[in-house]
Backbone as CSV, one residue per row, in Angstrom:
resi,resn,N_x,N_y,N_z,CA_x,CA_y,CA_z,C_x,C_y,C_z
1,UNK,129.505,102.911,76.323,130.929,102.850,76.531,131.458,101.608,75.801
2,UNK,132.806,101.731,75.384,133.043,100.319,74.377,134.152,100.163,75.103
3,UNK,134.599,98.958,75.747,136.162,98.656,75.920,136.465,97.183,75.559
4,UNK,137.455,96.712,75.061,138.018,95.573,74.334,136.710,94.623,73.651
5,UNK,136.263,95.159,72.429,135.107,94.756,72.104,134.130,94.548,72.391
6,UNK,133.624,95.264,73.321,132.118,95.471,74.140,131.562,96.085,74.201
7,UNK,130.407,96.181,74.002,129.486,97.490,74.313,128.901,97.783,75.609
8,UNK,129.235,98.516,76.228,128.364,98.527,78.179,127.063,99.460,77.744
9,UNK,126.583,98.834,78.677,125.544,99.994,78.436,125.111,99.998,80.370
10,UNK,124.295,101.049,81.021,124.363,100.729,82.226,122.714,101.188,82.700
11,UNK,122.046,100.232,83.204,120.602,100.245,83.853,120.712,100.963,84.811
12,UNK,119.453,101.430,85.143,119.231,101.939,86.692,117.985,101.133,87.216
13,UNK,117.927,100.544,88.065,116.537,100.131,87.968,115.638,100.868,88.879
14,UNK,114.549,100.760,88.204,113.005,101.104,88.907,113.138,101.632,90.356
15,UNK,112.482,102.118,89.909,112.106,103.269,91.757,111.753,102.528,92.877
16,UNK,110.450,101.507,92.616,110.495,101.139,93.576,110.787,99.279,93.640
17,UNK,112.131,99.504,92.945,113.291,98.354,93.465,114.707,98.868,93.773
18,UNK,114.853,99.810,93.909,115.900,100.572,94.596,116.524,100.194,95.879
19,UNK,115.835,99.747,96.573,115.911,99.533,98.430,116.767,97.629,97.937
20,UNK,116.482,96.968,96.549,117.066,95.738,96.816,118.011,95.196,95.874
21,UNK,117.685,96.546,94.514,118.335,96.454,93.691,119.285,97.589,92.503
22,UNK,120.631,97.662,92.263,121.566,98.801,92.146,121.510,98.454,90.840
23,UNK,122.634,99.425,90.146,122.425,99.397,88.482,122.773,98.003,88.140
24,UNK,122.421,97.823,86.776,122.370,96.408,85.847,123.220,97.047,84.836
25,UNK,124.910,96.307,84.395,125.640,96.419,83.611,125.471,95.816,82.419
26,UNK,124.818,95.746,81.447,124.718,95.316,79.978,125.935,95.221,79.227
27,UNK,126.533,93.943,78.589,127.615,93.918,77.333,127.136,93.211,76.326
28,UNK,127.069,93.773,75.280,127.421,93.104,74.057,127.994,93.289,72.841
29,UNK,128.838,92.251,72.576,129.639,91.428,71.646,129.723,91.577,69.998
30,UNK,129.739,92.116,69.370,129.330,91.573,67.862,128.133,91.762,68.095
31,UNK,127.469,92.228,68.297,125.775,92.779,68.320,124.493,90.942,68.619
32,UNK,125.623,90.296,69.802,124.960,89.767,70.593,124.719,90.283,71.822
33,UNK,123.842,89.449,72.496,124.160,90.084,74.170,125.466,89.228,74.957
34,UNK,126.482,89.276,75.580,127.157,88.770,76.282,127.200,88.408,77.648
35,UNK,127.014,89.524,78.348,126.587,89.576,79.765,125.999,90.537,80.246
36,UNK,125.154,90.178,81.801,125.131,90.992,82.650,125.122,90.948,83.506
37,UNK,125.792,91.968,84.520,126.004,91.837,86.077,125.079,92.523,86.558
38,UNK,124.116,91.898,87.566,123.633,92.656,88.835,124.350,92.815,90.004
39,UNK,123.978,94.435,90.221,124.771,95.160,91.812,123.310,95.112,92.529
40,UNK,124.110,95.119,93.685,122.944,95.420,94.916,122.724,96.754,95.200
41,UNK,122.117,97.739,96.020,122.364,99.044,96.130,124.076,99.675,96.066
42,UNK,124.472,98.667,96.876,125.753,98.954,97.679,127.202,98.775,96.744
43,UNK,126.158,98.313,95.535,127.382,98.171,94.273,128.300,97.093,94.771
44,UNK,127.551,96.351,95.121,128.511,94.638,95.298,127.652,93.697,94.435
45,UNK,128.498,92.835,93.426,127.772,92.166,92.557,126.822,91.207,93.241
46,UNK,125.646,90.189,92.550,125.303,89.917,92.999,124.907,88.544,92.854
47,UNK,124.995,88.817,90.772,124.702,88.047,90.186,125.216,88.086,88.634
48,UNK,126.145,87.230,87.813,125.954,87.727,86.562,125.657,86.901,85.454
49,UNK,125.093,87.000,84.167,124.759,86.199,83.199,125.813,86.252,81.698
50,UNK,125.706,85.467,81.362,126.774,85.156,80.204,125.992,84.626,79.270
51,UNK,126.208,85.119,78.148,125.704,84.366,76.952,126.558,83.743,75.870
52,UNK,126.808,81.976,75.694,127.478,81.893,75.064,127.295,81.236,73.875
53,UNK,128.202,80.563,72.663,127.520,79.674,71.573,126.550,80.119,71.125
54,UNK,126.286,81.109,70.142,125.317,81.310,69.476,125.209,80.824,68.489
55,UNK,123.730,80.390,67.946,123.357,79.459,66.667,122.287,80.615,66.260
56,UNK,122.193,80.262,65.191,121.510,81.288,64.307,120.470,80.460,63.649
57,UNK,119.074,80.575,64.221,117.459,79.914,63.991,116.614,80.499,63.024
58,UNK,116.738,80.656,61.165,115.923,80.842,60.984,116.136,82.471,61.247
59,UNK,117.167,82.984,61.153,117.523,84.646,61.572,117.844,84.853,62.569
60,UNK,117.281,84.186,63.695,117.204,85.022,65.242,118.908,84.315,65.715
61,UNK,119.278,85.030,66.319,120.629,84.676,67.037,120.200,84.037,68.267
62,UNK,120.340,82.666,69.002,120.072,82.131,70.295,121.328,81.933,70.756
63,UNK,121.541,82.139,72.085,122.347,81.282,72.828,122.154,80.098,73.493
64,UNK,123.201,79.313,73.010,122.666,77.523,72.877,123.614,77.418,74.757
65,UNK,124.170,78.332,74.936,124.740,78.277,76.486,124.484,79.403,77.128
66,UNK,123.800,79.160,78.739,123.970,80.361,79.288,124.228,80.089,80.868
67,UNK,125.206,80.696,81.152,125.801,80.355,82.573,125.248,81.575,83.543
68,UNK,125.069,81.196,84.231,124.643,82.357,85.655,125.221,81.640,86.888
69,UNK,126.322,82.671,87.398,126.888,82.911,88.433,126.419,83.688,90.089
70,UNK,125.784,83.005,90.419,124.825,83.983,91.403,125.914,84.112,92.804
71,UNK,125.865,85.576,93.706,126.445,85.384,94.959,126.043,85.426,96.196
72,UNK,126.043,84.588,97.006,125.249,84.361,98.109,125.891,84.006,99.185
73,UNK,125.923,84.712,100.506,126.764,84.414,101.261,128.141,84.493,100.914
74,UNK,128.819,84.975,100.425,130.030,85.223,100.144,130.529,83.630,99.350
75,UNK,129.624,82.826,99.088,129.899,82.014,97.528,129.179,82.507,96.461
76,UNK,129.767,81.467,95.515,129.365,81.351,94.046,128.514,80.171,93.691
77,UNK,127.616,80.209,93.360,126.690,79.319,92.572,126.594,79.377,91.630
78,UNK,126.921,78.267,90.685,127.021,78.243,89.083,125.777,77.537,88.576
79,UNK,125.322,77.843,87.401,124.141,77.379,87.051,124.253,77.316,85.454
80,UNK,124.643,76.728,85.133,124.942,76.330,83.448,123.538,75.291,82.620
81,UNK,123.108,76.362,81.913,122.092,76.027,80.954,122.753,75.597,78.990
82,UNK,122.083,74.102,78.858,122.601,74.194,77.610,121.635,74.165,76.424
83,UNK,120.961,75.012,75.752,119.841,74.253,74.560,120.381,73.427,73.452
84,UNK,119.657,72.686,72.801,119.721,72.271,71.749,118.306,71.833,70.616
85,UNK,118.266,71.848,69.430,117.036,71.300,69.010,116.013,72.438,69.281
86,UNK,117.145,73.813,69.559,115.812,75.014,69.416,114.640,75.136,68.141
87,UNK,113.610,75.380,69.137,113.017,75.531,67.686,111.588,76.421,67.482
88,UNK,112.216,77.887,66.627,111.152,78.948,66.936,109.796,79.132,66.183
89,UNK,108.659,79.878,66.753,107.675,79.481,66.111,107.272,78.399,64.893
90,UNK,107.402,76.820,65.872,107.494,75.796,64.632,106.049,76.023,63.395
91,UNK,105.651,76.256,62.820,104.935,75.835,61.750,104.394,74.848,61.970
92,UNK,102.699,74.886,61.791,101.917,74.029,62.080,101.561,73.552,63.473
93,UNK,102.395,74.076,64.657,101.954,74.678,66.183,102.001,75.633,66.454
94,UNK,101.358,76.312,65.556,101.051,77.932,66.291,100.058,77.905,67.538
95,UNK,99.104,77.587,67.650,98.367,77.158,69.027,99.567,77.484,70.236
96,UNK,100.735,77.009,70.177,102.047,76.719,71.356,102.129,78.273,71.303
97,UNK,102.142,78.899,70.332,103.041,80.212,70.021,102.265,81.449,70.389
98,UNK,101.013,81.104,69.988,100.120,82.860,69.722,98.827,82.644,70.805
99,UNK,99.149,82.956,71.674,98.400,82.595,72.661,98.161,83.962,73.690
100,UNK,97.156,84.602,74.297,96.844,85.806,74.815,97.419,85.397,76.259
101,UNK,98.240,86.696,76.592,98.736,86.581,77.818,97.519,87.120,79.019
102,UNK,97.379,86.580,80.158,95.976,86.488,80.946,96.730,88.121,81.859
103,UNK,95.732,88.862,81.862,96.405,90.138,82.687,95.549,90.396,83.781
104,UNK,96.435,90.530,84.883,96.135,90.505,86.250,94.572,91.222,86.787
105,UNK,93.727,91.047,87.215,92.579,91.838,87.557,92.272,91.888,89.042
């Protein structure tokens, strides 16, 4: 769905997260991501994410801001993240980068 420059797109989640968790609203921007809202079953938000300031690393698009608005108890909790000095697969620390993820046994 597109409305005033957005793209929605809309999650369902997983079967068995259903009982705690309702669809996940996806937007994005200019073929960034912008936001997303989590619903609870009951379709009351819950939580949403914003992506803002994007810098461009070497190709990859980052967001150098990202705010999350969480709701709890009938407030708002703000949580504002800022990067700077990103820096992706640096060269010459690959060791940091390529590393086997350990899977559960």
């Amino acid at each position: 769905k597109s409305d005033k420059g957005l793209i929605l797109s809309t999650w369902a989640p997983p079967k068995n997260a259903k009982d705690v968790l309702g669809r996940i609203l996806v937007s994005t921007k200019e073929k960034q991501l912008f936001g997303i809202v989590f619903l609870d079953p009951k379709e009351k938000i819950i939580a949403k994410h914003f992506f803002r300031d994007y810098t461009s690393i070497n190709g990859f698009e980052f967001p150098a801001e990202v705010l999350i608005i969480t709701y709890l108890n009938d407030k708002e909790i703000f949580h504002l993240s800022k990067f700077s000095k990103i820096v992706i697969n640096e060269t010459g620390n690959e060791e940091y980068y390529n590393y086997k993820i350990p899977l559960n046994q």
